[in-house]
Structure formats: C-alpha cells, structure tokens
C-alpha positions in Angstrom: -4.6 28.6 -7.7 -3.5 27.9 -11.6 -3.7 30.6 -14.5 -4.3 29.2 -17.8 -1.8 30.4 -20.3 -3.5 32.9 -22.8 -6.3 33.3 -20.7 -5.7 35.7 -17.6 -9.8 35.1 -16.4 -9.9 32.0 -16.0 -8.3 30.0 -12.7 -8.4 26.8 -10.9 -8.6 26.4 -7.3 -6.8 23.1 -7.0 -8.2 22.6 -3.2 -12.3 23.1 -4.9 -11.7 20.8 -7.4 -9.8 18.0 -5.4 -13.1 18.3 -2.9 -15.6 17.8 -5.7 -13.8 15.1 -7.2 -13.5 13.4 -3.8 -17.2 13.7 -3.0 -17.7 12.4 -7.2 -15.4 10.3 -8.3 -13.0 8.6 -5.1 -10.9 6.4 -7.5 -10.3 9.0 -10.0 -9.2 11.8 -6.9 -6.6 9.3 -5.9 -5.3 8.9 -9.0 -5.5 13.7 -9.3 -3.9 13.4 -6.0 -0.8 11.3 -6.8 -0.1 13.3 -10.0 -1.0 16.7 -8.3 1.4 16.2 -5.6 5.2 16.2 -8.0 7.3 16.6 -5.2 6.3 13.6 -2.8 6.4 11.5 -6.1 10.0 12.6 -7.1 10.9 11.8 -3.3 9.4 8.5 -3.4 11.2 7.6 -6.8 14.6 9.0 -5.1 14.0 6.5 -2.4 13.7 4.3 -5.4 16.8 4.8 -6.6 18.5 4.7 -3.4 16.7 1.4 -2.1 17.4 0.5 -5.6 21.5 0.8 -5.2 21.9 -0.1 -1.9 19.4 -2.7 -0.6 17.6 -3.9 -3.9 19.9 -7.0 -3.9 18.2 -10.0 -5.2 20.0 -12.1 -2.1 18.4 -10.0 0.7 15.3 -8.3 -1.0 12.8 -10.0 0.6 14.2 -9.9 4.4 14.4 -5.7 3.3 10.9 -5.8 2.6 9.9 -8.0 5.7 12.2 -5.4 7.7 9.7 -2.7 6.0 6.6 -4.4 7.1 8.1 -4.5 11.0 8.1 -0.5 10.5 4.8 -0.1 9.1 2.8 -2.0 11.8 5.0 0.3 14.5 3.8 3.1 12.9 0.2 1.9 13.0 0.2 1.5 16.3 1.7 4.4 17.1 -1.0 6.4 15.4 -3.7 4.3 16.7 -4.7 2.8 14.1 -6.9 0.6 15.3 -9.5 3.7 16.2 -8.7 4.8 12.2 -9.8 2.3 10.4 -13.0 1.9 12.9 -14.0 5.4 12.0 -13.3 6.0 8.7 -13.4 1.9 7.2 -16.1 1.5 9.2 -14.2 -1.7 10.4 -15.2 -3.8 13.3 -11.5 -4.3 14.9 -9.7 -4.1 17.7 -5.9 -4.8 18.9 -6.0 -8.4 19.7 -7.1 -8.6 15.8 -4.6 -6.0 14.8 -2.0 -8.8 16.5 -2.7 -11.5 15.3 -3.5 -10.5 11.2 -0.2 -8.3 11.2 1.6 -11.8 13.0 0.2 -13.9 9.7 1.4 -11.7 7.6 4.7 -11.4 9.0 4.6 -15.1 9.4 3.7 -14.8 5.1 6.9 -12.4 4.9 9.8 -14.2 6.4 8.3 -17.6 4.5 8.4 -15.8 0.9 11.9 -14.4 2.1 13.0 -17.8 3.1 12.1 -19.8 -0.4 13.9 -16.4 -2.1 14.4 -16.5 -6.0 13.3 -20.2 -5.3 10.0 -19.6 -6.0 9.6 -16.3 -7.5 6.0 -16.9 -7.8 5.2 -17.2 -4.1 7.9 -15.2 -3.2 6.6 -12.2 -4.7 3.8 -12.5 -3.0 4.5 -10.3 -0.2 5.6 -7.4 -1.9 2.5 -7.5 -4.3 0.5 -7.7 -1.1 2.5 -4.0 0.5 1.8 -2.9 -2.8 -2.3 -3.7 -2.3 -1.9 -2.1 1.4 -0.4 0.9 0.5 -2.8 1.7 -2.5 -6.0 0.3 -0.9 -5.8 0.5 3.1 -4.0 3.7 2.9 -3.7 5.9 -0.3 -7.3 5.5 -1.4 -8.7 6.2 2.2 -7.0 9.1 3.0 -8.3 10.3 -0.1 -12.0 9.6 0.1 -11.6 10.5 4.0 -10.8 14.4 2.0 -7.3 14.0 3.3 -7.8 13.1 7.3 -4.3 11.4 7.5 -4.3 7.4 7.0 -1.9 5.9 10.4 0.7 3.7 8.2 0.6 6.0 5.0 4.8 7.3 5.9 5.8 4.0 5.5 3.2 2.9 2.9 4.2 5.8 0.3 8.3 5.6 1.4 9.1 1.8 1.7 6.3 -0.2 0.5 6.0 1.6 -2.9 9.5 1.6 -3.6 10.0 -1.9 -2.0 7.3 -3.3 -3.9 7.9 -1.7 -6.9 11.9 -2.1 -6.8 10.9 -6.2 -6.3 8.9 -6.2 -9.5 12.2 -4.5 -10.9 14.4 -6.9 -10.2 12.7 -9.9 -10.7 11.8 -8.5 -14.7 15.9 -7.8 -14.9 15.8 -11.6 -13.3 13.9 -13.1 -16.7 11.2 -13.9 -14.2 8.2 -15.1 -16.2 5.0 -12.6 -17.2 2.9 -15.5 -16.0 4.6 -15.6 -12.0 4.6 -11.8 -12.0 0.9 -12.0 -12.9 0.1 -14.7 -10.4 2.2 -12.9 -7.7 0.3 -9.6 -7.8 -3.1 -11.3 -8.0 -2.3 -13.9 -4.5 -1.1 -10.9 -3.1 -4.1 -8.7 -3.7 -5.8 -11.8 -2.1 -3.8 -12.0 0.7 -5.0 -8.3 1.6 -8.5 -9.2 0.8 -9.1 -12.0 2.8 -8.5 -10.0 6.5 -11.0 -7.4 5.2 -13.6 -10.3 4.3 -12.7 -11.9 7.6 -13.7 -8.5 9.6 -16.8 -7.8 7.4 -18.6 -10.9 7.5 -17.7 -11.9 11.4 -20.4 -10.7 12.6 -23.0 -12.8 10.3 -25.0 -15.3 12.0 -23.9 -17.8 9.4 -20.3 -17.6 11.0 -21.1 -17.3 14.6 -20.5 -20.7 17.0 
C-alpha cells in the first residue's frame, strides 16, 4: 500500500492494481511488473556486473551463454515444464518435443559459439534468441498467468538477461555494426518463433501425412 505525498486519503493497493492491469492491459503489466519489483532488477544488474568482469570475455562469451542455456532446460524439466506451458500456453507438447527443439537450439548455440566474433551477425543470434525466451516464454506469461510461476523464469531473469544483454555490450564496445546488431535480434526473435509456429499449426490438416 503507497501514500501519496501531500495527500494522507488517498492510497494505492499495488496487489488491486497489478490484477486489473493484468486482466486489461498484459503487455503493459509486464512492463509495471519489472519496474515495480527494484530489488530483483538491482540483483539482475549485479549479476550483470559480475558476469560482466568475470565471464563477459569476448573469447569465451558464447560457450558462457550456451553453458546458460544447459541450465535453463534443467530447470525446465525439473519444474515440469512441459505440463506449464500445456496449461497456461495452451501448447500441444510433450517431452519427446521438449528434446528435440531444446537439442536444435543447443545445436544453434555451440554453432554461433564456434564461428565466435567471426561472424558477429550470426553469432549473436543466440543470445538475441535467450533474450526473446526469457521476455516472451517466461516473463510475459507469468505475468498474464497473475503471477502462477513460469518453470525456466530463475534462469531466464539471472543468466539469460544478463548474458544476453552483457553480449549486446560487448559486441557495441567491439565496433560491431548497428546493421548486424539489428539483424541478430530480429533472426533470433525468429528462431524462438518458429518452434511456437511448429506446435500451433501441427495439428492442421494441411500439415498432416
């Protein structure tokens, strides 16, 4: 509950107003969420800092951040993901499909790792795309879901935002091009999309055998 300054009537129940917003306005609660919550953000930008100083190495970013990704699909499965996303995405999935798209994009992680500062533009691929899953497949749900906790969020809020954002970092201090950085997020944000549009439209007679 916040007072105003100046005016002793008048209060705000945080908790109402996060639940109207969330059964209004989805995108703009995530974004009230984020800011409302200051002392998850400052812990997420001293991870930053640290990641920043001890692993945010343009040698070894990469294999950091495919390291990362090894850790998020543990905790997925861990917290039974699989039965998550079925009942609050609403997605048609099950663990042999949970295998093999988190095996591709592992498969996409240690290939961007491997071409390195190479390629920047396809290398920063994969961190655009932890970027995408922690904001869309995690952040965002547990949101619209009024908080009902997201299996994968720990890892998504503590390594993949500071990971993804810390790669974006180094590879502006790098002289890396606008026009790759641009490219990057977009093919990553694709990358994400296409297992969703694999699992929604799987079931259309236009793609059945």
């Amino acid at each position: 509950m916040l007072q105003r300054p100046g005016q002793p009537g008048l209060a705000v129940d945080i908790n109402v107003c996060a639940q109207t917003l969330i059964s209004q306005k989805p995108i703009l609660a995530s974004v009230a969420l984020i800011l409302s919550f200051t002392p998850p953000i400052a812990i997420i930008f001293s991870i930053f800092r640290f990641l920043n100083r001890l692993l945010m190495k343009p040698d070894y970013l990469f294999w950091v951040a495919v390291a990362a990704y090894a850790f998020h699909i543990l905790e997925e499965y861990s917290y039974d993901w699989k039965t998550w996303s079925q009942k609050i995405m609403k997605l048609d999935v099950d663990w042999t499909t949970f295998y093999v798209m988190n095996t591709a994009v592992l498969f996409l992680g240690l290939s961007c790792a491997e071409v390195g500062w190479a390629h920047p533009t396809f290398s920063l691929i994969f961190p655009a795309a932890m970027l995408v899953n922690a904001i869309i497949f995690h952040i965002i749900p547990y949101v619209r879901a009024k908080r009902k906790f997201s299996p994968g969020m720990f890892t998504a809020i503590f390594l993949f935002l500071p990971i993804g954002l810390g790669s974006y970092k180094v590879a502006m201090d790098m002289g890396v091009l606008t026009k790759a950085l641009v490219i990057s997020g977009v093919c990553g944000a694709l990358v994400m999309a296409f297992p969703y549009f694999l699992l929604k439209t799987k079931n259309l007679d236009f793609f059945k055998p």
